[in-house]
C-alpha positions as CSV (number, residue, x, y, z in Angstrom):
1,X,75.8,107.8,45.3
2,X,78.4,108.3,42.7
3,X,82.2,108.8,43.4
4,X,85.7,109.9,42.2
5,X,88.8,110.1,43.8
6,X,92.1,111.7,42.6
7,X,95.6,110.9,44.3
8,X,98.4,114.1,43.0
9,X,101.9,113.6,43.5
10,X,103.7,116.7,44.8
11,X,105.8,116.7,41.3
12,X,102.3,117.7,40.1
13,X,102.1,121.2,42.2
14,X,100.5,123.0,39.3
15,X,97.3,120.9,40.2
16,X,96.0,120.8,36.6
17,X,94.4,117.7,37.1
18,X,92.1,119.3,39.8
19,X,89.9,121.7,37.3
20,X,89.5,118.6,35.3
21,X,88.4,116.3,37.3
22,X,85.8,118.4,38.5
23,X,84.7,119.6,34.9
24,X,85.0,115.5,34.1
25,X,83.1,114.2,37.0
26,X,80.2,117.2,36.3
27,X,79.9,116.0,32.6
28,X,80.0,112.4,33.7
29,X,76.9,113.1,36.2
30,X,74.8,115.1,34.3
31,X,75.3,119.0,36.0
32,X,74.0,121.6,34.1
33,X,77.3,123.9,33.1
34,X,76.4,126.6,35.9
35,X,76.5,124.1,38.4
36,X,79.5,123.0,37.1
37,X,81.7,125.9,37.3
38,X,81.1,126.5,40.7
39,X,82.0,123.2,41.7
40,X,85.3,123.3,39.4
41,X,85.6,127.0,41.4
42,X,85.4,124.8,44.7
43,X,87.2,122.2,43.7
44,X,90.7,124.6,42.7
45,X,90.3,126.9,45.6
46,X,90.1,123.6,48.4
47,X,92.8,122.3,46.8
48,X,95.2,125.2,46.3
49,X,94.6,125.7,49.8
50,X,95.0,122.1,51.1
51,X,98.4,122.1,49.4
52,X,99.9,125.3,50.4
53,X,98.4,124.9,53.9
54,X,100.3,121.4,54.0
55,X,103.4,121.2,52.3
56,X,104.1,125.3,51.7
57,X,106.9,125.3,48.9
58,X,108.1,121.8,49.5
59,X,107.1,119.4,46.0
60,X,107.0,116.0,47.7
61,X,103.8,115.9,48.8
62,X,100.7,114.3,48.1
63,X,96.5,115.1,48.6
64,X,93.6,112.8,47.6
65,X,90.4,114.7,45.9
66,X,87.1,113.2,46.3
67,X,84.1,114.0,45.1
68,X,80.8,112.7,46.0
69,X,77.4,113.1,44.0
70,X,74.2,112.6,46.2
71,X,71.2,114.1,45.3
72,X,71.7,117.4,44.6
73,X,74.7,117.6,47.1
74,X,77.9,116.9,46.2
75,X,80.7,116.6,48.9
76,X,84.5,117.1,48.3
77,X,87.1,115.5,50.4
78,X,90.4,116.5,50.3
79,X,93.0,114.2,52.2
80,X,96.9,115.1,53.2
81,X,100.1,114.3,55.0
82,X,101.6,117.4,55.6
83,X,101.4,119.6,58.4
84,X,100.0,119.4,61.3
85,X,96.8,122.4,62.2
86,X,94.4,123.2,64.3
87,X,90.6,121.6,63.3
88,X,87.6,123.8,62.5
89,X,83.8,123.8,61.6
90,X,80.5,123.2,63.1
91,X,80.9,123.1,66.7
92,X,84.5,123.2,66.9
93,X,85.3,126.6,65.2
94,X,85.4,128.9,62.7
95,X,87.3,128.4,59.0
96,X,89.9,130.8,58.5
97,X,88.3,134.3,56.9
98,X,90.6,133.6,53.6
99,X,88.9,130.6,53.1
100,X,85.6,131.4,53.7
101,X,85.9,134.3,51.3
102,X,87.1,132.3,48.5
103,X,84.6,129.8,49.0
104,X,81.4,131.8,49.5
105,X,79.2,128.6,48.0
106,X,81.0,126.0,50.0
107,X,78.3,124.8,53.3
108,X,79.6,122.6,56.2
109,X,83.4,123.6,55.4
110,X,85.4,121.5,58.5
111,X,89.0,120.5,58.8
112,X,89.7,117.2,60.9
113,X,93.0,116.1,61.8
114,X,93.8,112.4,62.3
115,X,97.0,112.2,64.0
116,X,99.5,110.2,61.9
117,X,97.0,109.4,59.2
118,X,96.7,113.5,58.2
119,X,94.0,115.6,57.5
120,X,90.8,116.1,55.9
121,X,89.5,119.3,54.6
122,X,85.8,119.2,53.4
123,X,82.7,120.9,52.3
124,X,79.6,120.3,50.6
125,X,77.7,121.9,47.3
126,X,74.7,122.3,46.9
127,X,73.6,122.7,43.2
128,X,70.9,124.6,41.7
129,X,69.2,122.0,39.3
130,X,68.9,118.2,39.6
131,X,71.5,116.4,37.8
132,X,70.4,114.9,34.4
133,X,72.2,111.4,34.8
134,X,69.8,109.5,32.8
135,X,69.8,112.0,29.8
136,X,73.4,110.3,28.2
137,X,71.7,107.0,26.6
138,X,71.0,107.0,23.2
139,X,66.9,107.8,22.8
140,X,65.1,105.6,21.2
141,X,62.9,107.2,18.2
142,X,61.0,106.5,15.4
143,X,63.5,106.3,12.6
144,X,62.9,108.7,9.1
145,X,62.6,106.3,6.2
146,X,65.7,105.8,4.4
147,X,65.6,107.7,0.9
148,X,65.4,104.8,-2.2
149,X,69.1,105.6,-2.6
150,X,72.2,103.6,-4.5
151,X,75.1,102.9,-2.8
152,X,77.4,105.2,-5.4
153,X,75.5,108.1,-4.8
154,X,77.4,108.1,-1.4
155,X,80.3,110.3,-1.3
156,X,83.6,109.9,0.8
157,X,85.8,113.2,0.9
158,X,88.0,114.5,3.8
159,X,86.0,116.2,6.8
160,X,86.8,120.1,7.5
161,X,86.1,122.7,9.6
162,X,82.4,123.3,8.1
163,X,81.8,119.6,9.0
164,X,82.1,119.4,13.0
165,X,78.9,120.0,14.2
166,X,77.3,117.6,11.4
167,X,80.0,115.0,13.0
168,X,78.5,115.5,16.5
169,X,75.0,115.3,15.9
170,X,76.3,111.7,13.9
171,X,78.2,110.9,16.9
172,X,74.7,111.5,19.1
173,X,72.5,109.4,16.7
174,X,74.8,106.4,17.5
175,X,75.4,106.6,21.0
176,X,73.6,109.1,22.7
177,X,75.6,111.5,24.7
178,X,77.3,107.7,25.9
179,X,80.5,107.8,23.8
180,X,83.8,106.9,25.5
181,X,85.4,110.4,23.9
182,X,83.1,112.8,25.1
183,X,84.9,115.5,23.4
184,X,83.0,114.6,20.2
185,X,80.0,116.5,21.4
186,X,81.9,120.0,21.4
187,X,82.0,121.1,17.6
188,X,84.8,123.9,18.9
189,X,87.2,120.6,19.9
190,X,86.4,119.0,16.9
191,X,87.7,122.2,14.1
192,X,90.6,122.3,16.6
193,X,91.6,119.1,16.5
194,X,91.5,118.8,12.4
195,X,93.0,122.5,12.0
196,X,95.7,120.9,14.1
197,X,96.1,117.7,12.2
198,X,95.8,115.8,15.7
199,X,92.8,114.3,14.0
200,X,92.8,112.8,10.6
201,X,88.8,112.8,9.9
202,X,86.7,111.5,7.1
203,X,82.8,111.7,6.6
204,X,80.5,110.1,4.3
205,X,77.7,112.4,2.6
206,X,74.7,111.6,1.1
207,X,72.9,114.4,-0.7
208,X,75.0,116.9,1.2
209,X,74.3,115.6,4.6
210,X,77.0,113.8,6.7
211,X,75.8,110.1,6.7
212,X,79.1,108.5,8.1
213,X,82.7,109.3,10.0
214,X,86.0,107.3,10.8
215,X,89.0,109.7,11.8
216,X,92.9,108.6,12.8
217,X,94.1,110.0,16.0
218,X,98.0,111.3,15.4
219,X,100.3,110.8,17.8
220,X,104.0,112.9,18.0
221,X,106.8,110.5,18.1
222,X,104.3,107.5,17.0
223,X,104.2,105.7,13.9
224,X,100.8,103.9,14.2
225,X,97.6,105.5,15.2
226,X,94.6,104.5,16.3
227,X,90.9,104.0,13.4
228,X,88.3,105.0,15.9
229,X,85.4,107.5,16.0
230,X,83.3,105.1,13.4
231,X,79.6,105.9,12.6
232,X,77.1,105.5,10.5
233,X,73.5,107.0,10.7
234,X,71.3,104.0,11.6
235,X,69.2,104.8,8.3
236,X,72.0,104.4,6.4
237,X,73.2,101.0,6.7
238,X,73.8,98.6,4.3
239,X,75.4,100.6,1.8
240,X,78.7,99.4,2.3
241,X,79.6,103.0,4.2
242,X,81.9,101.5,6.7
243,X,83.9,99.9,4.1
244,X,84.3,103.2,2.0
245,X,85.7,105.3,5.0
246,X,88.3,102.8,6.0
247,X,89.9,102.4,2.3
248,X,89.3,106.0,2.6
249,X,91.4,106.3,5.9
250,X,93.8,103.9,4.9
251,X,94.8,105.6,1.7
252,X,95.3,108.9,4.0
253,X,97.4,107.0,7.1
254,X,99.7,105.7,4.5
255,X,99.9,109.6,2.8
256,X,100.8,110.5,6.6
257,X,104.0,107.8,6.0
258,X,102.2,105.8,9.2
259,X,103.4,102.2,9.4
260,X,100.3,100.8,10.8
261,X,97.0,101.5,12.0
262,X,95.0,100.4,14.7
263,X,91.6,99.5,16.2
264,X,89.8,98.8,19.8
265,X,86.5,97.2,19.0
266,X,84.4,96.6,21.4
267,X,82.9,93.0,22.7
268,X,79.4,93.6,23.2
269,X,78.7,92.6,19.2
270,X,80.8,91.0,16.6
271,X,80.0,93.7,13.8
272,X,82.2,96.8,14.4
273,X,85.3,93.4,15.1
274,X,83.8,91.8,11.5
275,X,84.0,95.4,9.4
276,X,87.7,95.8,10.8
277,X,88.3,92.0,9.9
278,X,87.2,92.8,6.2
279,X,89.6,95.5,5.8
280,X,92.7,93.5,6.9
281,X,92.9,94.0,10.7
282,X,94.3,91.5,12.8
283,X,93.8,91.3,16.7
284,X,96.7,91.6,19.2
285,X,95.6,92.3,22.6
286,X,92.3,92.0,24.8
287,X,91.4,95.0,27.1
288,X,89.4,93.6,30.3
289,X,87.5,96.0,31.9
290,X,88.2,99.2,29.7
291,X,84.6,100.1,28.1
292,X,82.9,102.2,31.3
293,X,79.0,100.5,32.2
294,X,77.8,103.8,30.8
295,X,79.1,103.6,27.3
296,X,75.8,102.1,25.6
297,X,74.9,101.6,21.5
298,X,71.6,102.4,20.1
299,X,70.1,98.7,19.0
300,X,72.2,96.7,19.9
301,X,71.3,95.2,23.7
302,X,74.0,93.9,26.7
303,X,73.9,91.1,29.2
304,X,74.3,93.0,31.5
305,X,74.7,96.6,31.2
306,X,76.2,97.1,34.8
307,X,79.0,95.8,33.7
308,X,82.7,97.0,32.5
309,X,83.1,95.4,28.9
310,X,86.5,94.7,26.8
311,X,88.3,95.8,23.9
312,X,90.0,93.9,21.3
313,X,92.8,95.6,19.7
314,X,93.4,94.9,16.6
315,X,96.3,96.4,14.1
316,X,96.4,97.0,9.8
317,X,99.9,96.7,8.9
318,X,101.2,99.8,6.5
319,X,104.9,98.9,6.3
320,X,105.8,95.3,7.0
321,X,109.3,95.1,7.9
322,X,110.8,92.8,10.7
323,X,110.6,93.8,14.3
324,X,113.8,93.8,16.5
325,X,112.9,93.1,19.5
326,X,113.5,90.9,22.4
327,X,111.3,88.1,23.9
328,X,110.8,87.6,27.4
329,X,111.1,83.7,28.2
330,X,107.2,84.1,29.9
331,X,104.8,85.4,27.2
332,X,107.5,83.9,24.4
333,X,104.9,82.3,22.9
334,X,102.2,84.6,23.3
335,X,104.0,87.3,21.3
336,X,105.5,85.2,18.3
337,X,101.3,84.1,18.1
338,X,100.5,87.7,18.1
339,X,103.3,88.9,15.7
340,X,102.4,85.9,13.3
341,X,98.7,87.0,13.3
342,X,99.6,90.7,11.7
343,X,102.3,89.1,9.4
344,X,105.4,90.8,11.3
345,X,108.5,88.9,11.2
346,X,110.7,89.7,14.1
347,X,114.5,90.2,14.2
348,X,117.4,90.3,17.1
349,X,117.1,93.3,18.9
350,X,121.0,93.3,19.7
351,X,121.3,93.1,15.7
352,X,119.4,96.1,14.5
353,X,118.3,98.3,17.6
354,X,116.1,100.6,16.8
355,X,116.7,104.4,17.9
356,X,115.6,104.4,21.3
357,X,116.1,108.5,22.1
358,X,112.3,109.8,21.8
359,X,111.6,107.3,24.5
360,X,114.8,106.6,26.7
361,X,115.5,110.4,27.0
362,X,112.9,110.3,29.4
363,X,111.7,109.2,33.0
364,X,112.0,105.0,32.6
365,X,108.3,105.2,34.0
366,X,105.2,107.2,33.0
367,X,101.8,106.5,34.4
368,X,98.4,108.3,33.3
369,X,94.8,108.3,34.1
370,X,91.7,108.6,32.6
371,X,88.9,110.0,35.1
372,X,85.8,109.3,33.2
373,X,86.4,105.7,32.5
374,X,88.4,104.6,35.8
375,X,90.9,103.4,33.8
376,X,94.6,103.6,34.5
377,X,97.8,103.2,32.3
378,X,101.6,102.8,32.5
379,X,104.4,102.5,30.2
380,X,107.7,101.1,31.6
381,X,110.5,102.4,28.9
382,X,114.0,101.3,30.8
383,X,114.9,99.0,33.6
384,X,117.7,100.0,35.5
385,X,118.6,100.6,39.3
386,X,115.8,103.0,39.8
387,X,113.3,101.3,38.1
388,X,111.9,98.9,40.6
389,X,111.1,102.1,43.2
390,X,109.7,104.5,40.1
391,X,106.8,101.5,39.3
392,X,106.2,100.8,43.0
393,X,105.5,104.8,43.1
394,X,103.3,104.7,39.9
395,X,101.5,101.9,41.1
396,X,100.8,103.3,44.7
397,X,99.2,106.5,42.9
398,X,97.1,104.4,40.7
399,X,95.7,102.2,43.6
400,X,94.8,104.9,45.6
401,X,93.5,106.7,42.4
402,X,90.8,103.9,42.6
403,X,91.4,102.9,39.2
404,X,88.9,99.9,38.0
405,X,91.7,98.5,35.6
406,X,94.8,98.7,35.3
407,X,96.9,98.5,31.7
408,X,101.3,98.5,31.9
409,X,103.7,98.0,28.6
410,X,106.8,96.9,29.2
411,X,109.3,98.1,26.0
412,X,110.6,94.8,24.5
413,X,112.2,97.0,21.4
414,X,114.5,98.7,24.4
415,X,114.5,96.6,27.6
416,X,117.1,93.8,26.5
417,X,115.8,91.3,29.3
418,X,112.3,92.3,30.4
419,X,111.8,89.0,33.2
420,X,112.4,91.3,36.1
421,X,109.9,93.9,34.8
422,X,106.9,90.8,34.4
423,X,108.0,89.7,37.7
424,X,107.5,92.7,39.3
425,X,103.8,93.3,37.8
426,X,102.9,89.7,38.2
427,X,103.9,90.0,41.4
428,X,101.2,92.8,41.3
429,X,98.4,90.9,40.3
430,X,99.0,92.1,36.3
431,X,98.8,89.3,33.9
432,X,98.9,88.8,30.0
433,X,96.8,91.4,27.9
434,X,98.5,91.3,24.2
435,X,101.0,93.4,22.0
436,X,101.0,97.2,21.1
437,X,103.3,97.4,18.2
438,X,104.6,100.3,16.4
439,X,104.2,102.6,19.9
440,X,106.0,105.7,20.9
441,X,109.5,106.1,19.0
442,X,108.4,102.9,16.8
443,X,108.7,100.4,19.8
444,X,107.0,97.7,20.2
445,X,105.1,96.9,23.8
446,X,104.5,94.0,25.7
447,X,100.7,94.9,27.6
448,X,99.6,93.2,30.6
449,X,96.6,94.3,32.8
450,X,95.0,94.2,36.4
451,X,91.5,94.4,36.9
452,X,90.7,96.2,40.6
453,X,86.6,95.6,40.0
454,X,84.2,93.0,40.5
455,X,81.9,94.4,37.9
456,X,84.4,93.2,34.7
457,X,82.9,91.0,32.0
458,X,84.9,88.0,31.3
459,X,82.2,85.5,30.8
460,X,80.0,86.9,27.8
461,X,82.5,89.1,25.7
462,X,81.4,88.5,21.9
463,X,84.6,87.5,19.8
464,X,84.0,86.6,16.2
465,X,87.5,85.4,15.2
466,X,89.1,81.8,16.6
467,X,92.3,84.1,17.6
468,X,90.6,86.7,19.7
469,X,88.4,83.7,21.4
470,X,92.3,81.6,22.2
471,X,93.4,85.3,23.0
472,X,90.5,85.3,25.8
473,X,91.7,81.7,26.7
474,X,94.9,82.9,27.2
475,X,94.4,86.0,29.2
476,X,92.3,84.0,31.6
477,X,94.6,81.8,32.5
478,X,97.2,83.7,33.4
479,X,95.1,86.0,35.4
480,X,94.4,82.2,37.3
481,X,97.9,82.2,37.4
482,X,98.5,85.4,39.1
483,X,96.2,86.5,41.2
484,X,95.9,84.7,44.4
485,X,93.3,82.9,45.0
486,X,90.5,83.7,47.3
């Protein structure tokens, strides 16, 4: 069985996030694209109604959407707290004739109220073909022999349009149709994203063919962004490839007046953490938890594949000036370490404030989700009166969103005393994670994390440098600090 749940706020009464979960959880699970569309059809028109039904034109609201993969059957759940109706299905009574007309594929369509605990509106799906969940691994295949080639007869130029579809099928050869980004398999996202300079892309071509990528990922407001999307056929190794595209993407972040760039590597080999070493990139935070147990690498084998890896972030410096910001008395030292490891000097916050308005004009907390990897995020931008309730509210979605980790960064370039903030997430089971410099507006970001799943690696990560391995240390005990124990 294979499961997703979904908690939207009323504040969300568009319900985009419906569609996408659905069109998310069927290219998670393998359903062919027919199959697909009629449960994304399902999906909107259960919800829609569920909603209206509920809460009518009131916005405080909330419904849970679950789907359920069994078989060839999924099931869709869809909880709320509005108000009160009369039950129907299979033996009780009919569904209401709008319904059943707008969902004609929908089988075992019930309603069950539950007194004060709300209703349930379900139905089931049967799809057409089995789902291919196996087919995302990487296949293993005899390899073509690598041409007798030098390493200078490589070329490193700027990707375009013309180059997408190459940059999938490279994407493929690496990790099957496993990568984190999923997006990277549709050619059509790919020219959009690089006609729209969200994506900064470079390839490396070997008689003509694309042999290699590594692409920055712009964000508005931000003056860092993230090094990621790094490949190299598997016959072409060796030649010093890697090394090419970052000076490559390096010389481009800086054209884009960036003043650092970053990296997540992951922890299941030291190599893509020793390649970002070479070219100057220094470690700042440890993500528990964040790779999914379905991301895999061709060659390169896990302890334990069942389980939810880590990230190490790790940050090139572009523009080295000091960073005014203010410590918190807990994680004092843990910052200064982190700081020191980049080469940032920091300055008094009170001194030389930076300009806070692309973050402050806005709500003090934002929270986000990512469906695919059950991994939750929130950003905590102000502390003032309202504060305290706002996280309590973001937390209580993300909980019931059945997140398996948890990441929160408190704004230490903003907040002038962030102790009540770390008090409040400590209090919630969130301990130490790192620093996330250069973020939205040029801040700089205290991270913690909370880890909501038994299946997270802590005991086999692979760190190659004697910071990331005390920066494992040092998130482990204060997660023994926090948590309580059992």
């Amino acid at each position: 069985m294979r499961k997703v749940s979904l908690t939207i706020p009323g504040d969300s009464i568009s319900l985009p996030l419906v569609p996408a979960l659905a069109q998310r959880f069927a290219a998670t699970h393998g359903i062919e694209a027919f199959d697909g569309d009629r449960l994304t059809s399902l999906v909107s028109v259960l919800s829609s109604y569920a909603l209206d039904r509920a809460y009518g034109d009131q916005s405080d609201g909330d419904i849970e959407v679950t789907l359920i993969l069994e078989g060839r059957e999924v099931s869709l759940q869809i909880r709320d707290w509005g108000e009160p109706t009369t039950s129907f299905g299979p033996g009780i009574g009919d569904p209401p004739d709008v319904l059943r007309a707008a969902a004609p594929h929908a089988s075992d369509l019930r309603l069950e109220t539950f007194g004060g605990d709300g209703v349930r509106l379900t139905a089931s799906l049967e799809l057409r073909s089995e789902p291919a969940i196996d087919h995302r691994a990487p296949m293993v295949r005899r390899e073509a022999e690598r041409p007798d080639i030098k390493p200078e007869e490589i070329e490193i130029r700027d990707a375009t349009v013309a180059d997408v579809e190459p940059i999938s099928r490279l994407i493929y050869s690496t990790y099957g149709l496993s990568y984190v980004h999923p997006d990277f398999y549709r050619p059509r996202w790919l020219a959009t994203q690089i006609q729209d300079g969200h994506m900064v892309s470079t390839v490396a071509l070997y008689a003509g063919d694309v042999v290699g990528h590594h692409a920055l990922f712009l964000k508005p407001d931000t003056p860092s962004a993230e090094s990621g999307a790094a490949a190299v056929n598997p016959i072409y190794r060796g030649l010093g490839i890697f090394g090419k595209l970052f000076a490559h993407t390096k010389t481009r972040a800086s054209a884009h007046g960036l003043s650092a760039i970053f990296g997540c590597a992951v922890t299941v080999h030291p190599y893509s953490q020793r390649v970002e070493h070479r070219q100057g990139y220094r470690e700042t935070a440890l993500l528990l938890g964040h790779t999914a147990t379905w991301e895999t690498f061709r060659e390169i084998s896990v302890a334990n594949q069942n389980m939810r890896n880590a990230l190490l972030v790790s940050y090139l410096i572009l523009e080295a000036a000091p960073r005014p910001v203010t410590l918190p008395s807990r994680y004092r030292d843990e910052l200064i370490a982190a700081y020191s490891n980049i080469g940032l000097e920091i300055s008094d916050l009170r001194a030389t404030a930076l300009d806070g308005d692309a973050v402050n004009a806005g709500e003090s907390v934002v929270y986000t989700t990512d469906d695919a990897a059950a991994v939750g995020s929130l950003r905590i931008d102000r502390w003032d009166s309202d504060t305290p309730q706002l996280l309590q509210r973001a937390l209580r979605h993300l909980v019931m969103h059945h997140e398996d980790v948890i990441y929160a960064d408190i704004n230490i370039s903003a907040i002038a005393d962030a102790t009540d903030a770390i008090e409040a997430l400590n209090a919630s089971d969130f301990f130490y994670s790192g620093l996330i410099p250069f973020g939205l507006g040029g801040h700089d970001y205290l991270r913690l994390q909370r880890i909501d799943a038994e299946n997270v690696e802590t005991e086999h990560l692979v760190l190659d440098s004697p910071f990331s391995q005390a920066l494992l240390a040092t998130t482990l005990a204060d997660r023994a600090r926090v948590e309580p124990v059992s």
